[in-house]
C-alpha positions as CSV (number, residue, x, y, z in Angstrom):
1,X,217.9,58.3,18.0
2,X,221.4,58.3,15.9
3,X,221.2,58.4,12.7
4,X,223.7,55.9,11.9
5,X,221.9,53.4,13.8
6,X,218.9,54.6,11.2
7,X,220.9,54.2,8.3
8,X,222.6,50.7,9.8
9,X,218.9,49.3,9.9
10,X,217.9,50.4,6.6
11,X,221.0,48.9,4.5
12,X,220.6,45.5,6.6
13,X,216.9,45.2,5.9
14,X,215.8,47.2,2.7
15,X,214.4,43.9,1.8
16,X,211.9,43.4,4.3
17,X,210.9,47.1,4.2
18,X,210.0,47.0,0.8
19,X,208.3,44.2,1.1
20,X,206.5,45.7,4.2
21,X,205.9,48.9,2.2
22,X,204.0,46.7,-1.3
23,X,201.8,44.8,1.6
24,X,200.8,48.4,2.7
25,X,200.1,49.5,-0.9
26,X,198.2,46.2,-1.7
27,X,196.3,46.5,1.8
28,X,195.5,49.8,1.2
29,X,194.3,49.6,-2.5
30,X,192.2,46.2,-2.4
31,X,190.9,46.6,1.6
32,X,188.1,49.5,1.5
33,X,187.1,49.2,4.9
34,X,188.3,49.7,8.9
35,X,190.3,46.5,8.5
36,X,192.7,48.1,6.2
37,X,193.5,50.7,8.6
38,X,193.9,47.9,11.8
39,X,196.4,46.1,8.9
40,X,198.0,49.1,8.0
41,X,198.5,49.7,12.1
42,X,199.5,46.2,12.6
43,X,202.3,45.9,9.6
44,X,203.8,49.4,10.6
45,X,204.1,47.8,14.5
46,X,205.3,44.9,13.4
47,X,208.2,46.8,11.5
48,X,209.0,49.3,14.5
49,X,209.0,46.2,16.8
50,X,211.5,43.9,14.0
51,X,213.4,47.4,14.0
52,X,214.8,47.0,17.7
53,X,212.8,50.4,19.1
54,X,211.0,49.8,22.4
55,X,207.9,51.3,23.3
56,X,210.1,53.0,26.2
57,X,211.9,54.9,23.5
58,X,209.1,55.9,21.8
59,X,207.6,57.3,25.0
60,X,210.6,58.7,25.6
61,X,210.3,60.3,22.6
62,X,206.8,61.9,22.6
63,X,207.5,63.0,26.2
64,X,210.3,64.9,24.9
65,X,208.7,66.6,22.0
66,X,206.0,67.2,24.2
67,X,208.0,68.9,26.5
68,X,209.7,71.0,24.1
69,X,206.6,72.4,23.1
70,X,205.3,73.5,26.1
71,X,208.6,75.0,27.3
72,X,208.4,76.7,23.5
73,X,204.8,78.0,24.0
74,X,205.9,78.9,27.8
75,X,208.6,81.6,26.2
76,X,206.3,82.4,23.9
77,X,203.3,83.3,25.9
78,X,206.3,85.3,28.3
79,X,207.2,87.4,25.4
80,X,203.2,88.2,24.1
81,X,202.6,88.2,27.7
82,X,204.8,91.7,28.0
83,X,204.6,93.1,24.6
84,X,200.7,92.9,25.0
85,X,200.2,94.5,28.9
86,X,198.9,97.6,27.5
87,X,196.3,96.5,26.3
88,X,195.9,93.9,29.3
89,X,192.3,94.2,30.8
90,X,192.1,93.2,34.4
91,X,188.9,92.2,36.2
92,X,188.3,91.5,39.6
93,X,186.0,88.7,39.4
94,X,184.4,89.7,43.1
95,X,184.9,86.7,44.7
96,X,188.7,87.2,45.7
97,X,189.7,86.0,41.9
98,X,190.6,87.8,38.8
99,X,190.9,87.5,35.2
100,X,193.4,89.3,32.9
101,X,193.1,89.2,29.3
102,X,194.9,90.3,26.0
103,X,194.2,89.7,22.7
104,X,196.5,86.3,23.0
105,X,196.1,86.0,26.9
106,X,194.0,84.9,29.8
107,X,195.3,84.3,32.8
108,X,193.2,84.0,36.2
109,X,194.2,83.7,39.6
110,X,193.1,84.1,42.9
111,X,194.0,87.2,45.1
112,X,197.1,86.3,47.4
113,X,198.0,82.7,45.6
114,X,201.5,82.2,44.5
115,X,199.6,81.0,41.2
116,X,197.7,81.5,38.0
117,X,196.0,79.4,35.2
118,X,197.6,80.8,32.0
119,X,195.6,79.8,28.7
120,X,197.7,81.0,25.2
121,X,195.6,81.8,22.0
122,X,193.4,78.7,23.5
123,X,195.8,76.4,24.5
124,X,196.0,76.2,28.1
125,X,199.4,76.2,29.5
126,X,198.9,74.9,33.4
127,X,199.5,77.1,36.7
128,X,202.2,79.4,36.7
129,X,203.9,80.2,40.0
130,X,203.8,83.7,40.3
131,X,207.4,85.3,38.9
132,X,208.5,88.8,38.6
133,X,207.5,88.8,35.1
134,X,204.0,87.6,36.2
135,X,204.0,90.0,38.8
136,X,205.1,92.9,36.8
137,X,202.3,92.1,34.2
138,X,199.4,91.7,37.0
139,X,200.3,95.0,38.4
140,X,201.0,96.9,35.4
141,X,197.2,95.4,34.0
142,X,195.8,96.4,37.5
143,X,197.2,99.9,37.0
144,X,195.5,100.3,33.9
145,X,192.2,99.0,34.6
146,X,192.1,101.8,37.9
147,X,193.6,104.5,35.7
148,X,191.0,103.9,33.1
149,X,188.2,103.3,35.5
150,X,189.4,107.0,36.7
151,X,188.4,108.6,33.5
């Protein structure tokens, strides 16, 4: 979305937007019930739909920002992922799957799949296909869990 097309829009119809905006504060100030929120909805569509922006774009949009975020929380979880293997705990769940966890971690998988559930600080983040990173952090939390069982 340019923000000269923004800006275009806003010089061309301040009028109707302020008029828009004292329905919203006269709707929201006199209307104490649901309807005032189903108003509220149907004023603010009615301006995004006078303002030229299709529901494609807005989809467009939110599929973007949602994707961002995942990708962000993806490199995020990467980084914790190897600054917290040391204190990785690995279980092997007895039934050919096992669980990994860190303080901001759980991932589980199943022994001899190319992939693993991944879950950061609650959110979970989808199957993983098992990388070098991925790998690196199963065996390293693996190693641990023997050596301490060892002790």
């Amino acid at each position: 979305m340019d923000m000269q097309v923004w800006s275009d829009f806003l010089q061309q119809n301040w009028l109707v937007i302020v008029i828009a905006l004292v329905v919203l504060f006269i709707v929201l100030n006199l209307v104490k019930t649901m309807v005032k929120w189903a108003l509220v909805i149907i004023i603010v569509l009615a301006l995004v739909v006078y303002s030229g922006i299709s529901l494609e774009q807005i989809n467009q949009v939110v599929t973007t920002v949602k994707d961002d975020t995942v990708d962000t929380l993806k490199n995020e979880a990467m980084d914790v992922m190897m600054k917290e293997a040391k204190d990785a705990k690995y279980a092997d769940n007895g039934d050919g799957t096992f669980t990994i966890t860190t303080p901001n971690l759980e991932m589980k998988g199943t022994k001899g799949s190319d992939k693993v559930d991944v879950t950061f600080r609650g959110v979970p983040l989808g199957q993983w296909k098992i990388n070098d990173t991925v790998k690196s952090f199963i065996s390293e939390s693996q190693s641990q869990a023997g050596g301490s069982n060892g002790k």
